[in-house]
N, C-alpha and C positions, 0 to 999 in steps of 0.2 A: 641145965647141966651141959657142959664143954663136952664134945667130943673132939678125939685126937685121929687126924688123918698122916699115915706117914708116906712122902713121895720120894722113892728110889728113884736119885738121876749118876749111882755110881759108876754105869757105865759113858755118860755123856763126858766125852774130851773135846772141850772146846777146841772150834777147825779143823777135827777128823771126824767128826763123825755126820759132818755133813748137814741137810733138810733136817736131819731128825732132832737134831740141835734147834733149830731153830721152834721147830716144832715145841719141843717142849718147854724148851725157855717161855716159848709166851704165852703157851695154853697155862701154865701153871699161874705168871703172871697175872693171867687177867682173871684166875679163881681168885688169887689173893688181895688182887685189887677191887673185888667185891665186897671183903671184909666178912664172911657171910658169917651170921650172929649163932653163936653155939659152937664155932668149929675151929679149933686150932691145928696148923698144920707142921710137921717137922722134914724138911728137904733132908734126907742123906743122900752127900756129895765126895768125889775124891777132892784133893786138894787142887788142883789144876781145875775143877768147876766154880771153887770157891774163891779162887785169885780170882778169877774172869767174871764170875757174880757175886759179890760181894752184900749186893743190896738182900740177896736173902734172909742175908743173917741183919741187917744194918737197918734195910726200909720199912718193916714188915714187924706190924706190933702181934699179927697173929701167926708168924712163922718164928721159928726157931732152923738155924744152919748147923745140921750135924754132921761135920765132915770127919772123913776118914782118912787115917798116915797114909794113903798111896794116893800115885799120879792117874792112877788108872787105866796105865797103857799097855801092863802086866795081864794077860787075860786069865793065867791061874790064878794069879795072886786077886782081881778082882769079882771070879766064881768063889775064890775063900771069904773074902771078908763078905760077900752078899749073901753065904751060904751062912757063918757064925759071928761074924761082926753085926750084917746088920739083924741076924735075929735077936741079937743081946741089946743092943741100943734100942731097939723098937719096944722092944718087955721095959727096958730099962726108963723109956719116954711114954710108957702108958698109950700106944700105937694101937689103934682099936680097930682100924683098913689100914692099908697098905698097897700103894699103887704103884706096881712094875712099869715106868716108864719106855722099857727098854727093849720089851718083845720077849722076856724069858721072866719068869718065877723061879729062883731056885730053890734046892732042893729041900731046905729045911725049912719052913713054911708056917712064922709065930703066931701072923693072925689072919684075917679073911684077906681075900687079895682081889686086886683091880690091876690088869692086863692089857697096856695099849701093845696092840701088832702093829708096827706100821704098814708092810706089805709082807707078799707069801715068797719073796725074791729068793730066799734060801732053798725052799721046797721047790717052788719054778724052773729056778734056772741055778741049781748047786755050782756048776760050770765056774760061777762067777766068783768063787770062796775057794780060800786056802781048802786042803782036805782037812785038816782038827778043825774049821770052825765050819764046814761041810756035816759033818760028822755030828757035833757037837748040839748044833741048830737043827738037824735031822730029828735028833732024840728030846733037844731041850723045848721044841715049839709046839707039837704033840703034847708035853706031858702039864707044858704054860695054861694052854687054852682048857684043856680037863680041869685042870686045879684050879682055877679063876671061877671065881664065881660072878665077872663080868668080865667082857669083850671089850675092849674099845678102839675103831678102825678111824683112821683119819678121813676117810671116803666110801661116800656108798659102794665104790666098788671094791676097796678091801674087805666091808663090811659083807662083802654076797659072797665071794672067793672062802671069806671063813665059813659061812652057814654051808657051802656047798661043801667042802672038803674034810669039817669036823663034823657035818651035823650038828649043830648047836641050835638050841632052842633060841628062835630070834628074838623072844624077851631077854636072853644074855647079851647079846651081843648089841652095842650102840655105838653111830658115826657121831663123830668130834672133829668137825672139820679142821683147816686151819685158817686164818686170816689175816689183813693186813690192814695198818692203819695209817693212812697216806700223810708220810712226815714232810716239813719243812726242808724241802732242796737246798743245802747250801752252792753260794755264788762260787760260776766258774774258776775265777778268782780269790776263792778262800785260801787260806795257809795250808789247812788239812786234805787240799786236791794236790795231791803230786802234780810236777810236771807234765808229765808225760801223757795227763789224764785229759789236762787242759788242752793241752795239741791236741789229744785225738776229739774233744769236742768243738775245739774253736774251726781248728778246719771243714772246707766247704765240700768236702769229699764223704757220702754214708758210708756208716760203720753199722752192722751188726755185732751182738753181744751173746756171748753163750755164760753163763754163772754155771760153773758145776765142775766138782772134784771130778780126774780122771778117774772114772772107775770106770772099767770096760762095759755095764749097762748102759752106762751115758749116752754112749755109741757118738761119738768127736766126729769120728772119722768120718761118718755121710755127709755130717756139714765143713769138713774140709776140705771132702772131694768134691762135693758141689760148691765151694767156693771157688777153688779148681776146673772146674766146668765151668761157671760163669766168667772166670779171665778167661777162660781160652774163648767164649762168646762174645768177647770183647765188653766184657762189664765187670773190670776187675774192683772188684770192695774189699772194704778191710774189715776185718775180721777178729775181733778182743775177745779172747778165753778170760777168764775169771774162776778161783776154784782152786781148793788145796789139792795138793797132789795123791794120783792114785794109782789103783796096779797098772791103770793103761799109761801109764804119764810118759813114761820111755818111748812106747808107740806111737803116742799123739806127737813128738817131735820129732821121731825118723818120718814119720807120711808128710807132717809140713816141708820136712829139708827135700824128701824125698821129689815133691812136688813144685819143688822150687817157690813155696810161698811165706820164706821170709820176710819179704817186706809187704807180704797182706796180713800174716797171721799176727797178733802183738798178743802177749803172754804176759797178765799180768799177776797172776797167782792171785792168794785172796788178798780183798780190801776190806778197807773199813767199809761199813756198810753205809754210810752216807756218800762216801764215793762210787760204790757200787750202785747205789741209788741214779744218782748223777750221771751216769753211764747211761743206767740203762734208760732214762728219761729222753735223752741226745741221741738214743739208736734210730737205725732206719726200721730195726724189729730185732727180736728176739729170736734168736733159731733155737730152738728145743728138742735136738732129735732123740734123745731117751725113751728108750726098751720098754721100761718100768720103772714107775712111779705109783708111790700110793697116794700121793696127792698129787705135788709139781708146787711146791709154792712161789718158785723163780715165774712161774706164766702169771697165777696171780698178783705179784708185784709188779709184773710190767703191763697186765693191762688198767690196772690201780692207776699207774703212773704214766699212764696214756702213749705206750708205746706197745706197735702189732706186734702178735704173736703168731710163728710160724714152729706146729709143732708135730709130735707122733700123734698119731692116731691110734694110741695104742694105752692099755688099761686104765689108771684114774684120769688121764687128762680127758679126754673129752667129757667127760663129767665136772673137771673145773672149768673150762674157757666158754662151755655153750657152743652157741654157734657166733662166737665173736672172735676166731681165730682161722687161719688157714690150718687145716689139720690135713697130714699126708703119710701115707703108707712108711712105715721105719725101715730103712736102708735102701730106700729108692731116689739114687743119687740122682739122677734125670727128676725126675720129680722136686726133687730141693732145690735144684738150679734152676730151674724155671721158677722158682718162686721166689728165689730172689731174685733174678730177671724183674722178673714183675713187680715187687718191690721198688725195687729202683727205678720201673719206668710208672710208679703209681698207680697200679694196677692191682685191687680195686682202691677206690679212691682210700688214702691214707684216713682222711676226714671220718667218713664212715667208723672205717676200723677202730678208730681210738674210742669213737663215740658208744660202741659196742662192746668194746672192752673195760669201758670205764662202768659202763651199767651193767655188766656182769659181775664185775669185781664188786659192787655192793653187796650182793647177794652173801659174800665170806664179812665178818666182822672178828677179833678174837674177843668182841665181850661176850657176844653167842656161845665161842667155845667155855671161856668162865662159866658161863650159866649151866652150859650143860655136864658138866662137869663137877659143879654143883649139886648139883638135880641127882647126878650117878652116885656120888659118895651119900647123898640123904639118903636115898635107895639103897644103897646097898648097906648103909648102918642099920636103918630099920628093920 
């Protein structure tokens, strides 16, 4: 007998909504590229997920792509059709689970439900959200994790933050990491490398690399003001932002004019992701000074691809890097310039570091996440 699993991605808008995208793109990928026997799955998507993943509907003998008439950038309009679109389509497709990709269950609720949170960001730190989605995620992430009749945290440490602040029975709640699987570089020299990318690789001058939407968690600023510190220490590097735009995005470039570092900071907005690859491979390291994370999948790709990681020492990352990264107190700008200081004077040996990061990064795969993932939908049919 078939069972029918249904996966809500209507709130994923390709290039704004960040990690969490990327997250679910490929945990879902790599259940379906298991094929697992007995289990059919139905994606509902806005149209803007369905231009940009197409293979859902196309690759996939055991997915079916049900999208829905919006872009998904309406947020009433995407609580309506999640609230009565997708309870009608789910009845309508014989949806026997149902898995909230998104961090909320709404409110009309057709059959058992499966709940990833990514982190508790909204309840932590409200500060960082409009007040309606303050508000909104106040009320709507409390009533997600009740109604669920499973958990699922991208890292053990989101997965402890829920057990502490809902009380949930730790049989509900299960970490589904993320992972990466180290692709084919294209040459400096390819068509699909901008100009500009190629400069900043070809040149004999280190660049670090930060990947991440402004949003003021990010926290830009400490690694701009210690790249700021290290020019005025006479070790002026350059410095490539990568990352759709976000509430800090206006701030991140009054502190760069502010600090006069035009011609270190280069702003490339987001890439394709084989150039963004390319990048961060050719970095001197990764600077990662972010508040919160529930996972960080940008650390894991860059020690994947054998480039140092210098990061917060702050919620899930030190649970993804090990002890294969320079990890430092968040907002301690003296602290970040001396590490890129050292850095560039190879300090500790670059060799090392890569050798550590690369053997860390085996530890994440995303067939793992398929598998377990897997494993949670049999469980929770049964």
């Amino acid at each position: 007998m078939t069972q029918t699993v249904g996966i809500n991605l209507l709130w994923c808008i390709p290039a704004v909504v960040g990690g969490t995208e990327e997250y679910a793109v490929r945990t879902t990928k790599s259940l379906l590229d298991r094929a697992p026997e007995g289990l059919r799955f139905v994606v509902f998507a806005n149209r803007t997920f369905a231009d940009v993943y197409p293979e859902f509907g196309d690759a996939y003998d055991n997915c079916e792509l049900c999208v829905a008439e919006i872009d998904g950038r309406s947020r009433p309009k995407r609580v309506w059709y999640e609230t009565k679109w997708l309870r009608d389509q789910a009845r309508a497709k014989g949806v026997e689970l149902l898995h909230h990709v998104g961090g909320t269950i709404p409110a009309l609720r057709p059959v058992s439900s499966v709940l990833t949170l990514h982190d508790l960001q909204p309840l932590a730190l409200p500060g960082n959200f409009s007040l309606v989605k303050r508000y909104y995620l106040r009320a709507a992430i409390p009533r997600s994790v009740r109604r669920a009749e499973v958990v699922i945290a991208p890292s053990d440490y989101v997965r402890s933050q829920l057990l502490d602040r809902f009380a949930l029975d730790p049989a509900k709640a299960h970490t589904v990491s993320a992972g990466y699987d180290l692709p084919k570089l294209p040459e400096i020299d390819d068509d699909i490398v901008p100009a500009d990318v190629r400069r900043l690789i070809a040149e004999t001058e280190p660049y670090f690399v930060y990947p991440a939407i402004t949003h003021h968690h990010k926290d830009h600023a400490t690694a701009i003001r210690a790249v700021a510190a290290a020019k005025d220490a006479g070790y002026p590097v350059r410095f490539v932002l990568t990352g759709g735009s976000g509430q800090a995005d206006v701030a991140v470039g009054e502190l760069i004019a502010e600090l006069g570092l035009d011609d270190l900071v280069v702003r490339l907005g987001r890439v394709d992701r084989e150039v963004l690859e390319l990048l961060v491979a050719h970095a001197e390291a990764l600077l990662f000074p972010s508040r919160f994370e529930g996972f960080g999948i940008p650390v894991l790709e860059a020690m994947a691809l054998g480039c140092p990681v210098i990061a917060s020492d702050a919620t899930a990352l030190p649970e993804v890097v090990g002890d294969s990264a320079t990890l430092l107190e968040p907002g301690d700008v003296d602290a970040w310039s001396k590490a890129i200081i050292d850095r560039v004077r190879n300090t500790p040996d670059r060799t090392e570091l890569v050798a550590r990061g690369r053997h860390q990064a085996t530890r994440f795969a995303w067939t793992r996440s398929g598998e377990r993932l897997e494993a949670i939908y049999r469980q929770s049919l049964a």
